[in-house]
C-alpha positions in Angstrom: 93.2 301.6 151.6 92.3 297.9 151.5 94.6 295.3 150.1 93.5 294.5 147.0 91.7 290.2 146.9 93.7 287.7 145.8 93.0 285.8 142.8 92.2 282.6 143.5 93.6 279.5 140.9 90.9 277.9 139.6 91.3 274.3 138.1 89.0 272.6 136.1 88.9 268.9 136.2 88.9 268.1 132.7 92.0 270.2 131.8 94.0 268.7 134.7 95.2 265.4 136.5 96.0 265.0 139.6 100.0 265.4 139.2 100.0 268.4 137.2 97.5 270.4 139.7 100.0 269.1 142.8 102.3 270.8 140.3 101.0 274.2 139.8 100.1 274.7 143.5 103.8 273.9 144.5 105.0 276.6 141.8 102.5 279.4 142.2 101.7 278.8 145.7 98.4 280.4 145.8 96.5 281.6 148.4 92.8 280.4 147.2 92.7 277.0 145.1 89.3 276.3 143.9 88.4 273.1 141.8 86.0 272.6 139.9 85.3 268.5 139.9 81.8 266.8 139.0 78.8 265.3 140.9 79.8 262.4 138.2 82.3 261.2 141.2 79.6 260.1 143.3 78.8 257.1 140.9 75.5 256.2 139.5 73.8 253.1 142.2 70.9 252.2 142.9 71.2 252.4 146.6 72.3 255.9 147.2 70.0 258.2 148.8 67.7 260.8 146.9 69.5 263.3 146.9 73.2 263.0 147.9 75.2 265.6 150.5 78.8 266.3 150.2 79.2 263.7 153.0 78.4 260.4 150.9 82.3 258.6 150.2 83.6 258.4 146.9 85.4 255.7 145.6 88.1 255.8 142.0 86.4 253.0 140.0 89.3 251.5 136.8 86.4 250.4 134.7 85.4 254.2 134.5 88.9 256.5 133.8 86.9 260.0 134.1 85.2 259.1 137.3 88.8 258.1 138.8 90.8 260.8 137.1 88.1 263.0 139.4 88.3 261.2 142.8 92.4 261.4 142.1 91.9 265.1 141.4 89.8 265.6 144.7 91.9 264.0 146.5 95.1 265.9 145.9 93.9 269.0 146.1 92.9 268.0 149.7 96.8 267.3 150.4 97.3 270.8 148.8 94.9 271.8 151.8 97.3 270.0 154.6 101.1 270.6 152.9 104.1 272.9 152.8 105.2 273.1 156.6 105.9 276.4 157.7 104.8 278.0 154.7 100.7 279.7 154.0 98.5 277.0 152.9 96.2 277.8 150.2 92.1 277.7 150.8 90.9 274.7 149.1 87.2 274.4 147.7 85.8 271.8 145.5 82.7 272.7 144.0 80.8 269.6 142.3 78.1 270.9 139.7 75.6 268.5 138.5 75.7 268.3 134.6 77.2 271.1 133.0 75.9 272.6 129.8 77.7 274.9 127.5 80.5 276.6 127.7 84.5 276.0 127.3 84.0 273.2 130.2 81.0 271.4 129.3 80.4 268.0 130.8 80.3 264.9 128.9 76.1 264.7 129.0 76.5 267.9 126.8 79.1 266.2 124.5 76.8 262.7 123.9 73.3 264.8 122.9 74.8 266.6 120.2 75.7 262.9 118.8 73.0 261.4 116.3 72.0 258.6 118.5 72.7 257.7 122.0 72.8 254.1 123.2 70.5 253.7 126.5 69.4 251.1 128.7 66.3 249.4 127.7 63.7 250.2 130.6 65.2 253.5 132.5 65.2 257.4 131.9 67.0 258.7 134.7 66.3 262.0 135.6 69.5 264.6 134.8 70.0 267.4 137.1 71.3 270.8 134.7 73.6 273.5 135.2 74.6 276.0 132.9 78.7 277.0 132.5 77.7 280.5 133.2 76.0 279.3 136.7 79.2 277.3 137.6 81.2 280.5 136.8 79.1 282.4 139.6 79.6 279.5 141.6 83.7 279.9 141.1 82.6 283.7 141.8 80.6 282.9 145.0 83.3 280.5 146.3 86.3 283.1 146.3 84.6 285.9 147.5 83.4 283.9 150.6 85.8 282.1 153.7 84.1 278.9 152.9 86.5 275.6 152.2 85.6 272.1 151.8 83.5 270.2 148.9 80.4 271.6 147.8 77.7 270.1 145.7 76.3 272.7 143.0 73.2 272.5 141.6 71.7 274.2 138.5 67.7 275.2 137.8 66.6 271.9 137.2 66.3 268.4 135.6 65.2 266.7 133.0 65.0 262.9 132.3 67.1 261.6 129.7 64.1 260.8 127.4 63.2 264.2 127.3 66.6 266.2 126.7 67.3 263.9 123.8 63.9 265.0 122.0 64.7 268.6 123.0 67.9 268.3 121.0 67.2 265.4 118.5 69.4 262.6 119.4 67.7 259.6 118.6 67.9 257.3 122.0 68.6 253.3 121.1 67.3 251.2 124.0 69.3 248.0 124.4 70.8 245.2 126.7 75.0 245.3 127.5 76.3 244.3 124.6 73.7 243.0 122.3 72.7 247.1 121.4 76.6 248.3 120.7 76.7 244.7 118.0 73.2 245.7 116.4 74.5 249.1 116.0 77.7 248.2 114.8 75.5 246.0 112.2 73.5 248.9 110.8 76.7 251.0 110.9 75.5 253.7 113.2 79.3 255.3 113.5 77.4 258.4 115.2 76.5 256.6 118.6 78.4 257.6 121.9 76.7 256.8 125.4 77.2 257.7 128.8 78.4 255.0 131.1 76.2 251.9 131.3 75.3 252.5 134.8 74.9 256.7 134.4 72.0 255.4 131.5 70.4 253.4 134.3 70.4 255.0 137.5 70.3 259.3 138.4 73.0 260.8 140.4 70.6 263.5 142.6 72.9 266.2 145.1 71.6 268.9 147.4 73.5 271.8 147.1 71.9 273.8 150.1 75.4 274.0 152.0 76.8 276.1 149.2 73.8 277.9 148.8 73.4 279.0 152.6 77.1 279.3 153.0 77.6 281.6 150.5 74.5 283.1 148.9 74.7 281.5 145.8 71.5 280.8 143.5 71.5 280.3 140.0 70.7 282.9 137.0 69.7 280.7 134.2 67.0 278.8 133.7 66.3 275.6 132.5 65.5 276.1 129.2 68.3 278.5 129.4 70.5 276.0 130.1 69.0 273.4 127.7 69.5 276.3 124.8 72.9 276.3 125.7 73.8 273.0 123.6 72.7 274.8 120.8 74.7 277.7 121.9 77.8 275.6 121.8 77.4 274.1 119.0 76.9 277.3 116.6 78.5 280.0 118.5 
């Protein structure tokens, strides 16, 4: 009779910082640790590549809290990968899913287009690559049923430029420069607004996710309108 898999500890970056996931690994030692961080810690610039592999460096930027609560994240779960001296180390992955729609772990892109208006920089529509929470589930799936370890992008169906989600879901886009859009909106009292960071509404983050794909099988199940429905999904469940 085979011994029965182990179930692997799955962390989702959101729910977790870096000191309370160093933490739980020391208490529950597991064998698999799989986290689940966000393409979003590559950083939106104008001079990456097209399409970014799991090889491009990170850096933890102050002026953007989520993107450095991520890299901090990353990072010690890495350490998780190398500690405990003469005790089992646990099997570290990091998946990276591009935007992530619906679901109990949406990503902030699906929290600003349910907002009334969304402030955007005057002259770009970056193109958002989509993923829907049940793809990054079978992603979780495919990465503890395989050996793989190591960071993995994870890609869902498709993209969609900004312009076009936000008239798929009715958030009215305001086009403006720095600061001189947040005063005119606070002028005409549009409390409703949120925004992505300043440089996410200018440039796309693009990954390849052909490493997990080929490593372990993986491909995803929804479609993009699927995954586009799933805002609505969320938002009357």
């Amino acid at each position: 009779m085979s011994a029965p898999k182990k179930r692997p500890m799955v962390i989702y970056g959101a729910d977790f910082s870096a000191d309370e996931l160093a933490a739980k690994v020391a208490a529950e030692r597991p064998a698999i640790l799989i986290v689940v961080s966000s393409t979003r810690v590559y950083g939106a610039d104008p001079g990456h590549d097209l399409f970014l592999g799991e090889d491009t460096p990170v850096e933890a930027e102050p002026e953007n809290p989520e993107r450095e609560a991520l890299v901090a994240l990353e990072a010690a779960a890495q350490a998780c990968a190398g500690s405990g001296r003469g005790k089992k180390k646990p099997r570290v992955v990091i998946l990276r899913p591009v935007h992530v729609l619906g679901g109990p772990h949406e990503g902030v892109l699906g929290q600003v287009m349910r907002s009334a208006y969304l402030r955007t920089a005057f002259g770009f529509d970056p193109l958002m690559q989509l993923i829907h929470n049940d793809d990054v589930e079978l992603a979780v799936d495919c990465a503890a049923s395989s050996d793989i370890q190591g960071v993995f992008n994870v890609c869902g169906s498709g993209a969609l430029p900004l312009s076009e989600l936000s008239r798929t879901t009715g958030t009215q886009r305001i086009a403006g420069i720095g600061g001189i859009i947040s005063d005119l909106l606070e002028r005409a009292k549009l409390r409703e607004t949120t925004s992505l960071p300043d440089d996410e509404t200018r440039y796309f983050i693009h990954v390849d996710d052909q490493l997990f794909r080929s490593a372990t099988g993986y491909a995803p199940r929804r479609t993009l309108p699927e995954t586009v429905a799933a805002l609505d999904e969320a938002a009357n469940p």
